[in-house]
N, CA, C and O atoms as a GROMACS GRO file, in nm:
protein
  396
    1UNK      N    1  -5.314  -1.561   1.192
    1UNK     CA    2  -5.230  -1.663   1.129
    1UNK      C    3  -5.261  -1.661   0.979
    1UNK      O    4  -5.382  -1.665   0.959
    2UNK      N    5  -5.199  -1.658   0.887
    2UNK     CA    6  -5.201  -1.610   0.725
    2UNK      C    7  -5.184  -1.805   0.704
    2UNK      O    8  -5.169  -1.894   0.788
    3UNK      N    9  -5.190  -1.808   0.596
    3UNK     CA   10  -5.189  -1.927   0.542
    3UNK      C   11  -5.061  -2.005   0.467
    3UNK      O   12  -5.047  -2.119   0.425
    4UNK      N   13  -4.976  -1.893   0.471
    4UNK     CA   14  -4.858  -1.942   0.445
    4UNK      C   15  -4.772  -1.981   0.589
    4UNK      O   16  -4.666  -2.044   0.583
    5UNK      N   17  -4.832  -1.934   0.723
    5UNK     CA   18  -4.731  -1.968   0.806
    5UNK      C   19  -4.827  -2.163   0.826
    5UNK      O   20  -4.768  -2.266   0.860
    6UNK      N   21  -4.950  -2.152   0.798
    6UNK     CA   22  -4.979  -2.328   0.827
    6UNK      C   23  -4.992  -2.424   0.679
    6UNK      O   24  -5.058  -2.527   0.662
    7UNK      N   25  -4.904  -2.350   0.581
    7UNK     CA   26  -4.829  -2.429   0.489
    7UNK      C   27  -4.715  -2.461   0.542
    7UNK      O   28  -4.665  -2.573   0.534
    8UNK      N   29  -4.681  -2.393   0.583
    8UNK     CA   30  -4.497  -2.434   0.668
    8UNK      C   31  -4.560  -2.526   0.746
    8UNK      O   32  -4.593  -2.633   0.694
    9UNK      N   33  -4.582  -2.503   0.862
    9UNK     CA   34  -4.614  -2.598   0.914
    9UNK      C   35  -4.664  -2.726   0.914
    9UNK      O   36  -4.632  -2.811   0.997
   10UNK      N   37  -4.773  -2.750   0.787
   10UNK     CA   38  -4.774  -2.870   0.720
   10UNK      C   39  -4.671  -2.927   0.672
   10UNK      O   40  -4.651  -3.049   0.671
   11UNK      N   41  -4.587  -2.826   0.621
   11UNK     CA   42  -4.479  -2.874   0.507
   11UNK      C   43  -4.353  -2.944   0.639
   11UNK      O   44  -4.307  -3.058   0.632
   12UNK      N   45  -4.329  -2.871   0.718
   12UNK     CA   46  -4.251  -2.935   0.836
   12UNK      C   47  -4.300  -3.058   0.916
   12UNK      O   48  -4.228  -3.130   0.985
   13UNK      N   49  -4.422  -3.071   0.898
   13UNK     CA   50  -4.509  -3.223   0.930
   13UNK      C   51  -4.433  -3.286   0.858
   13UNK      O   52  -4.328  -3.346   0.881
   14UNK      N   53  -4.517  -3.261   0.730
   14UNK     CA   54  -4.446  -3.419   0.642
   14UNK      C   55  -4.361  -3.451   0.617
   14UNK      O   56  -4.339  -3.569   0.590
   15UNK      N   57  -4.244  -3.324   0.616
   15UNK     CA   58  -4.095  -3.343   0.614
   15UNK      C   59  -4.022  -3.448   0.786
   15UNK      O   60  -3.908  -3.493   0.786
   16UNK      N   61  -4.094  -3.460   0.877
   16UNK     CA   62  -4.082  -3.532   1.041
   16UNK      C   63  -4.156  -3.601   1.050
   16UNK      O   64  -4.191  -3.635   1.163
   17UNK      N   65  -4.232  -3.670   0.909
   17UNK     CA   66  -4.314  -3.754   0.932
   17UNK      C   67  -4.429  -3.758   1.093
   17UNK      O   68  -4.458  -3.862   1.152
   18UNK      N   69  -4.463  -3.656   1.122
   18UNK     CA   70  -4.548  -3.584   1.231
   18UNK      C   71  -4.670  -3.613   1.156
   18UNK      O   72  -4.664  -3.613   1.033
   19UNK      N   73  -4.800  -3.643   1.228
   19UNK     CA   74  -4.925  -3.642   1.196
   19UNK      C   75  -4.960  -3.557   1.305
   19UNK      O   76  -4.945  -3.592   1.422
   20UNK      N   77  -5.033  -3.387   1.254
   20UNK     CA   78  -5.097  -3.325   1.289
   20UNK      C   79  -5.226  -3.256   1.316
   20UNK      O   80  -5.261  -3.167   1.238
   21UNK      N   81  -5.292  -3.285   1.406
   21UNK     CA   82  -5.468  -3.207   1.376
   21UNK      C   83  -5.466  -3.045   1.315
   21UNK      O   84  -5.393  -2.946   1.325
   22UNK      N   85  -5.554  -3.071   1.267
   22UNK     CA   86  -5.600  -2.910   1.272
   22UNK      C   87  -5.582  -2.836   1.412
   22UNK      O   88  -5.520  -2.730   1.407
   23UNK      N   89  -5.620  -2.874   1.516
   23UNK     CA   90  -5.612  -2.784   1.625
   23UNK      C   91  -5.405  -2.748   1.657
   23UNK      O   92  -5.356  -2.637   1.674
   24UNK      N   93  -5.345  -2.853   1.655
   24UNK     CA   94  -5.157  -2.832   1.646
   24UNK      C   95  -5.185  -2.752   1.538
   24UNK      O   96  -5.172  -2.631   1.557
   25UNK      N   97  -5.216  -2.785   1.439
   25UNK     CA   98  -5.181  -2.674   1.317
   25UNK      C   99  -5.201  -2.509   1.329
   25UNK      O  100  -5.134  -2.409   1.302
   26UNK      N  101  -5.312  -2.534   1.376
   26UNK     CA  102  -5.331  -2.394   1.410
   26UNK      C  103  -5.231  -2.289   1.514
   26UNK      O  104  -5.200  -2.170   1.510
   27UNK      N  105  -5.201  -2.409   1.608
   27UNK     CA  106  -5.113  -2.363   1.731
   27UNK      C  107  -5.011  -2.358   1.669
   27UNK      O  108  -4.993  -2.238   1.651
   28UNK      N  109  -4.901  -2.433   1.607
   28UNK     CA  110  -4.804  -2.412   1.598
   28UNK      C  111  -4.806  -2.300   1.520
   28UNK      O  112  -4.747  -2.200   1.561
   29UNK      N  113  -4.891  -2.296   1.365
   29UNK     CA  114  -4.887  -2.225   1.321
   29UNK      C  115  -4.890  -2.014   1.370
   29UNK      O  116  -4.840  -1.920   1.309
   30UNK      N  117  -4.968  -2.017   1.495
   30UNK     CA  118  -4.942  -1.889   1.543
   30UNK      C  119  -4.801  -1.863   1.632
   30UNK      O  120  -4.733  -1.760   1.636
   31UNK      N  121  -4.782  -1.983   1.700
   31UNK     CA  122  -4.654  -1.972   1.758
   31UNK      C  123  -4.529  -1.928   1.634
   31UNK      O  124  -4.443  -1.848   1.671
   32UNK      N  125  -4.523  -1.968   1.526
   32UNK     CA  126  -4.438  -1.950   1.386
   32UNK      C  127  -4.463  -1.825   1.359
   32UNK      O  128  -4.365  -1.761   1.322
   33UNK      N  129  -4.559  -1.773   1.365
   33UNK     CA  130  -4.569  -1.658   1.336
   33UNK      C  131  -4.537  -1.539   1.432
   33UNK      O  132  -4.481  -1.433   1.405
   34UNK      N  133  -4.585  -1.582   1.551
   34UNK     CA  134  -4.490  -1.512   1.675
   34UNK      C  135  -4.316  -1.494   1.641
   34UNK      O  136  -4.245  -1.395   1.656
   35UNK      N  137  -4.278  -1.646   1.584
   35UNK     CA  138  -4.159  -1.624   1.602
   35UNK      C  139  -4.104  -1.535   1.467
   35UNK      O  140  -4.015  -1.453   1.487
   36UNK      N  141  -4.146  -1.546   1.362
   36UNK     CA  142  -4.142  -1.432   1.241
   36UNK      C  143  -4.170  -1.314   1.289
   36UNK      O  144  -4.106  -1.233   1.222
   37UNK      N  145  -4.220  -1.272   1.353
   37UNK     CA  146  -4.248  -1.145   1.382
   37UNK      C  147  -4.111  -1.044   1.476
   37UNK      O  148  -4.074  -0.929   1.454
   38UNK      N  149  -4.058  -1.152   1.590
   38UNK     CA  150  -3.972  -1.109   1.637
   38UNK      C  151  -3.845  -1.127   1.573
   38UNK      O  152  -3.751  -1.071   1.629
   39UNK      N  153  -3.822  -1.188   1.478
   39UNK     CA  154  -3.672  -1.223   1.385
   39UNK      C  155  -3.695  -1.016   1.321
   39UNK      O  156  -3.611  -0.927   1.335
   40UNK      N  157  -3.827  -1.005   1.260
   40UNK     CA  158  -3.876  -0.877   1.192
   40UNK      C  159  -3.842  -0.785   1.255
   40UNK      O  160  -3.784  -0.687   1.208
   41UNK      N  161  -3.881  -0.806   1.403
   41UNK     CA  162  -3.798  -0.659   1.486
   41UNK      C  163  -3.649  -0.649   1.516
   41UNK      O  164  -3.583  -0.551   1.551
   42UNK      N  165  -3.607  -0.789   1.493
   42UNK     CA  166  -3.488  -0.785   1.498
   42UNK      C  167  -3.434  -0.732   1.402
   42UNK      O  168  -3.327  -0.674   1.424
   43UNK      N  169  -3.472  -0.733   1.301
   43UNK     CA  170  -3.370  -0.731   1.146
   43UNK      C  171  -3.427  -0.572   1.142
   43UNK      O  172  -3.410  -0.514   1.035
   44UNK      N  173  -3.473  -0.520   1.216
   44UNK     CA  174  -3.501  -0.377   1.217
   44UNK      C  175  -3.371  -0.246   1.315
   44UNK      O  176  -3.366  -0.123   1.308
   45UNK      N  177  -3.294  -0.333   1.388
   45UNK     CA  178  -3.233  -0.304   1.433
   45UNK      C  179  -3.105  -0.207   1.395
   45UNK      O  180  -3.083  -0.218   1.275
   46UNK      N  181  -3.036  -0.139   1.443
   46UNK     CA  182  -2.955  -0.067   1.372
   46UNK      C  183  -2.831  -0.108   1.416
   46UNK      O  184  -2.804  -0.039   1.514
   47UNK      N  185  -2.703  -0.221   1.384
   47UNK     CA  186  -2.587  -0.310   1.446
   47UNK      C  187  -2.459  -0.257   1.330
   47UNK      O  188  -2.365  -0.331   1.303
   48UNK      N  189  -2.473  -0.126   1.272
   48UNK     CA  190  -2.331  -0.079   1.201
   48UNK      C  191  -2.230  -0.108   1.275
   48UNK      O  192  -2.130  -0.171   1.240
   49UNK      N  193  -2.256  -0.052   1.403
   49UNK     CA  194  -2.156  -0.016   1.532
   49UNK      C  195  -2.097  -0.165   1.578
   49UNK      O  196  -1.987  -0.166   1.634
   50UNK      N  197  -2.164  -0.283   1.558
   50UNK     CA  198  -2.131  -0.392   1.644
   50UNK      C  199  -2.029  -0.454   1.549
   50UNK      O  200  -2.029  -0.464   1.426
   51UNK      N  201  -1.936  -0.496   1.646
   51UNK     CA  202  -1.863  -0.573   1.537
   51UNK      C  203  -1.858  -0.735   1.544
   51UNK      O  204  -1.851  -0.814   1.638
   52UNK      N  205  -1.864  -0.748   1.409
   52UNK     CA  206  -1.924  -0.943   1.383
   52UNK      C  207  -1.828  -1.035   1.473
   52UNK      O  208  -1.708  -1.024   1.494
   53UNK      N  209  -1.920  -1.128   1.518
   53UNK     CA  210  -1.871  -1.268   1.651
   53UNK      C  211  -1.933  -1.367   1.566
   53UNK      O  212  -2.025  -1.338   1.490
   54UNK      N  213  -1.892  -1.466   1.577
   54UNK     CA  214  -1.857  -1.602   1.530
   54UNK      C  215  -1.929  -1.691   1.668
   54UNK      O  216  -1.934  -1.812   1.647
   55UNK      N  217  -1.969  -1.658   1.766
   55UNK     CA  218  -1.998  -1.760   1.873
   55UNK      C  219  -2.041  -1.657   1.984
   55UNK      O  220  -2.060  -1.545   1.937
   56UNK      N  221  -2.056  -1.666   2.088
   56UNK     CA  222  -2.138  -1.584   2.218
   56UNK      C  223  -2.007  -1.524   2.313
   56UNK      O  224  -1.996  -1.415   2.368
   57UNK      N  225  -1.909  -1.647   2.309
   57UNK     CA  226  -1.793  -1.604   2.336
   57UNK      C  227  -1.684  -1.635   2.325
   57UNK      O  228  -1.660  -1.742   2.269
   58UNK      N  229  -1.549  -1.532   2.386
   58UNK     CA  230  -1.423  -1.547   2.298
   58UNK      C  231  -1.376  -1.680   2.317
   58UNK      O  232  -1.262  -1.679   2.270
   59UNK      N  233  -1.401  -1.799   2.363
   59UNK     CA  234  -1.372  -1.950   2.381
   59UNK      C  235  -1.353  -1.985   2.248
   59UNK      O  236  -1.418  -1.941   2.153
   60UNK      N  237  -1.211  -2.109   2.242
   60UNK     CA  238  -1.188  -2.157   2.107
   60UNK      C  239  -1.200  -2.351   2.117
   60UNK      O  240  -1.132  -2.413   2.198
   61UNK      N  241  -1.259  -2.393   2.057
   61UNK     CA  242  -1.228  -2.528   2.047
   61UNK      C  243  -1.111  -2.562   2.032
   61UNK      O  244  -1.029  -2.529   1.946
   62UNK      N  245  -1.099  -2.666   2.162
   62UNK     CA  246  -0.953  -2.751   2.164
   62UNK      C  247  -0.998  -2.859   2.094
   62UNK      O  248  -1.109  -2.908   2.117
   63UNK      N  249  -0.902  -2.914   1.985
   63UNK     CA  250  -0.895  -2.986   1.876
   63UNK      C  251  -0.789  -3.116   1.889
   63UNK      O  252  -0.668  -3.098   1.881
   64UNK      N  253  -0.849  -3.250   1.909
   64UNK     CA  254  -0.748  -3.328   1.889
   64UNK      C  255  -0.680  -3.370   1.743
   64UNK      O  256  -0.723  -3.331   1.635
   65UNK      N  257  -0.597  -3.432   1.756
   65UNK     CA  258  -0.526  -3.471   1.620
   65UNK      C  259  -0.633  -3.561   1.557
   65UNK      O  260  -0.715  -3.623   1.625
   66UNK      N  261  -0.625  -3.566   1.347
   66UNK     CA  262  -0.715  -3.628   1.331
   66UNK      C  263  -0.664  -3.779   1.267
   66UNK      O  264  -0.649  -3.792   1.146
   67UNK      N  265  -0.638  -3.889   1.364
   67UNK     CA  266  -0.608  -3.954   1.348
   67UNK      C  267  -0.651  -4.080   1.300
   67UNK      O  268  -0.735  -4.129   1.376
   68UNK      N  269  -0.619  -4.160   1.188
   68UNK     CA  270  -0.728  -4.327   1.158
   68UNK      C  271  -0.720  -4.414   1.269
   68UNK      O  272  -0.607  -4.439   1.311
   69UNK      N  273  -0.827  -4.469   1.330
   69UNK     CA  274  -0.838  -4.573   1.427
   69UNK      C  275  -0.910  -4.724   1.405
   69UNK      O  276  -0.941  -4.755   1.290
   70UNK      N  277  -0.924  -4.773   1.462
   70UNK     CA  278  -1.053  -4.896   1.382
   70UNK      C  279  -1.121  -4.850   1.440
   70UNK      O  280  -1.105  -4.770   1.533
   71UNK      N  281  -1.262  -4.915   1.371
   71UNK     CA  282  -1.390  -4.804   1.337
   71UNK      C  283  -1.446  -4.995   1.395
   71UNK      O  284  -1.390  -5.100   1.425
   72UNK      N  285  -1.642  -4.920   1.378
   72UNK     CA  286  -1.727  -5.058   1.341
   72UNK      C  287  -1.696  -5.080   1.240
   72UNK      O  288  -1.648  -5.016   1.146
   73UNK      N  289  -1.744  -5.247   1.272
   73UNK     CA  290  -1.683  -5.316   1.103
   73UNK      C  291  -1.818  -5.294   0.995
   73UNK      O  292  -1.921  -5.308   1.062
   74UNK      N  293  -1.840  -5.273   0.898
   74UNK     CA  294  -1.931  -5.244   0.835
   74UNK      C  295  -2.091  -5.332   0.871
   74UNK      O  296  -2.191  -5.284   0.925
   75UNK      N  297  -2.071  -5.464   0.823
   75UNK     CA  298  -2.171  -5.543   0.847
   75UNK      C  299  -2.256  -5.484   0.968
   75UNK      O  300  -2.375  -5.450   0.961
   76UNK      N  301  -2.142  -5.476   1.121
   76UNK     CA  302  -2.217  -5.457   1.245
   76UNK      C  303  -2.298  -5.310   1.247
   76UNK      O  304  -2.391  -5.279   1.320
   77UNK      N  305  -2.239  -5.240   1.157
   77UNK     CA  306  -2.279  -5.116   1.156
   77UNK      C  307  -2.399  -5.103   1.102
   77UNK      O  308  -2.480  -5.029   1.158
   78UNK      N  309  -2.441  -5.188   0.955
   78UNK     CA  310  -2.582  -5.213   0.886
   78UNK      C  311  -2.675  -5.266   0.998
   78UNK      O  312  -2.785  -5.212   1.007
   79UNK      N  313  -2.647  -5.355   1.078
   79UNK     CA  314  -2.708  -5.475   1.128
   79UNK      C  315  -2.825  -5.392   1.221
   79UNK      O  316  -2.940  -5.425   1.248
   80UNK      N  317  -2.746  -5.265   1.262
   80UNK     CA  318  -2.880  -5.151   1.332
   80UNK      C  319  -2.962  -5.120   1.262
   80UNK      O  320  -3.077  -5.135   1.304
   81UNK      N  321  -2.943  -5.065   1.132
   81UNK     CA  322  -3.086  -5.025   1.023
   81UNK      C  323  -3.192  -5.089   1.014
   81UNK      O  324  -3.202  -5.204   1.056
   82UNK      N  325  -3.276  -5.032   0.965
   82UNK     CA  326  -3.395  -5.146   0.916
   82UNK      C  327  -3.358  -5.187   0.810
   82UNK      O  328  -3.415  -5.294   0.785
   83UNK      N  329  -3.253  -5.140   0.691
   83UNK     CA  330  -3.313  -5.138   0.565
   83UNK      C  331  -3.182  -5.116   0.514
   83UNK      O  332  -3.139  -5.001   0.527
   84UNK      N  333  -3.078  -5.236   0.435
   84UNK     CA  334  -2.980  -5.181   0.399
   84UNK      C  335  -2.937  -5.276   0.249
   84UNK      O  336  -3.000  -5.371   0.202
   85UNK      N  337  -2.850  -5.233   0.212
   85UNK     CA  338  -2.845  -5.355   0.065
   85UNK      C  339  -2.651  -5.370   0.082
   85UNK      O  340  -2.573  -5.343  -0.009
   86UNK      N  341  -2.627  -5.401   0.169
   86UNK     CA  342  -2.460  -5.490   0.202
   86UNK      C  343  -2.378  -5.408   0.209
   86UNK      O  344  -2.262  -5.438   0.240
   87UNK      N  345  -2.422  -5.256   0.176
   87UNK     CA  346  -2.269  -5.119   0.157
   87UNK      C  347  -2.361  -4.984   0.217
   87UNK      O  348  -2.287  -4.923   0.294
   88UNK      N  349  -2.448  -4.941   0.210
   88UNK     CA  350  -2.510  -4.909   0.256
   88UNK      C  351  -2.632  -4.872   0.343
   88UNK      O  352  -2.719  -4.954   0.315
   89UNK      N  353  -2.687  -4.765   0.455
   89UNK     CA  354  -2.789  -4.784   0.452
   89UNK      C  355  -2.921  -4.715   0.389
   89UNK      O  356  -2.915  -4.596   0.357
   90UNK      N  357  -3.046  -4.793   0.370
   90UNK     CA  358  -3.121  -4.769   0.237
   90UNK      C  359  -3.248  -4.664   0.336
   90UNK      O  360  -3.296  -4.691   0.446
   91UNK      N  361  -3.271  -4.558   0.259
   91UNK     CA  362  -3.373  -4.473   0.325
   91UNK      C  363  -3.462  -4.386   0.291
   91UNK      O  364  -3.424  -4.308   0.203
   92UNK      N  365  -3.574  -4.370   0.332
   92UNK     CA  366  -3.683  -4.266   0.225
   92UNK      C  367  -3.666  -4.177   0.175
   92UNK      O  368  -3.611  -4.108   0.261
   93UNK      N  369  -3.675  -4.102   0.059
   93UNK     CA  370  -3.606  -3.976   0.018
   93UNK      C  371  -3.668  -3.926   0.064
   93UNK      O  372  -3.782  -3.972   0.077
   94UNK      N  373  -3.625  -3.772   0.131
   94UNK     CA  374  -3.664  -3.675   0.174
   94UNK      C  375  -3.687  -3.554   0.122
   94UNK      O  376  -3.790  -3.489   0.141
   95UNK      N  377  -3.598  -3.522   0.058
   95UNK     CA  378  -3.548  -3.439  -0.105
   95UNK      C  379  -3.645  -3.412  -0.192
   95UNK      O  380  -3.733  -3.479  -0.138
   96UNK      N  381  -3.699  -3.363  -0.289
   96UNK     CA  382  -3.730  -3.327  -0.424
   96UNK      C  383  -3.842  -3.408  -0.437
   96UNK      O  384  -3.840  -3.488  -0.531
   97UNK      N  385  -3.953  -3.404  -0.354
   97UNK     CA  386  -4.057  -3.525  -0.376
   97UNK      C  387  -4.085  -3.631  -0.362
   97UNK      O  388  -4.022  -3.696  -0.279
   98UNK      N  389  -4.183  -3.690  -0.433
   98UNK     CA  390  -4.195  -3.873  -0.398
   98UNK      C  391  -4.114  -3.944  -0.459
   98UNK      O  392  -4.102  -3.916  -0.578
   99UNK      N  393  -4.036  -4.052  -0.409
   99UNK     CA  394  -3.977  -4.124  -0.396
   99UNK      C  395  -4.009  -4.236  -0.531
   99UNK      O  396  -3.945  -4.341  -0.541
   0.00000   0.00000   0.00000
């Protein structure tokens, strides 16, 4: 396990607000690296011949019309959050650092 795959893995903690031991860290961290390894044999592959799919198979989504309906009314819709200021709801940044 290299030390960049249990930086990810830290870094995916704190991003899921997850509290992890050292011993998960370690685990996940080799499992991550298992899974890097096989993306590696994949991308080693030779797929000139295949031609590009969009989905597993030829099935198309049936699509209803997109029509306006009444919705929740706003208020009731805040009233689930923890944390809202009358138009929206209010939440930890996740983004670009501390908050």
């Amino acid at each position: 396990m290299t030390q960049t795959e249990v930086d990810i893995v830290k870094k995916t903690a704190t991003l899921a607000r997850l509290e992890l031991g050292e011993a998960e860290i370690a685990k996940f961290g080799e499992q991550f690296g298992r899974i890097l390894e096989a993306f590696q044999k994949l991308s080693k592959l030779d797929v000139s011949g295949v031609e590009p799919m969009t989905g597993a198979t030829a099935l198309s989504d049936v699509l209803r019309d997109d029509r306006a309906k009444p919705s929740l009314e706003r208020e009731r819709a805040l009233s689930n959050g923890p944390k809202h200021d009358g138009e929206y709801f209010i939440v930890p940044k996740t983004i670009g650092g501390d908050a």
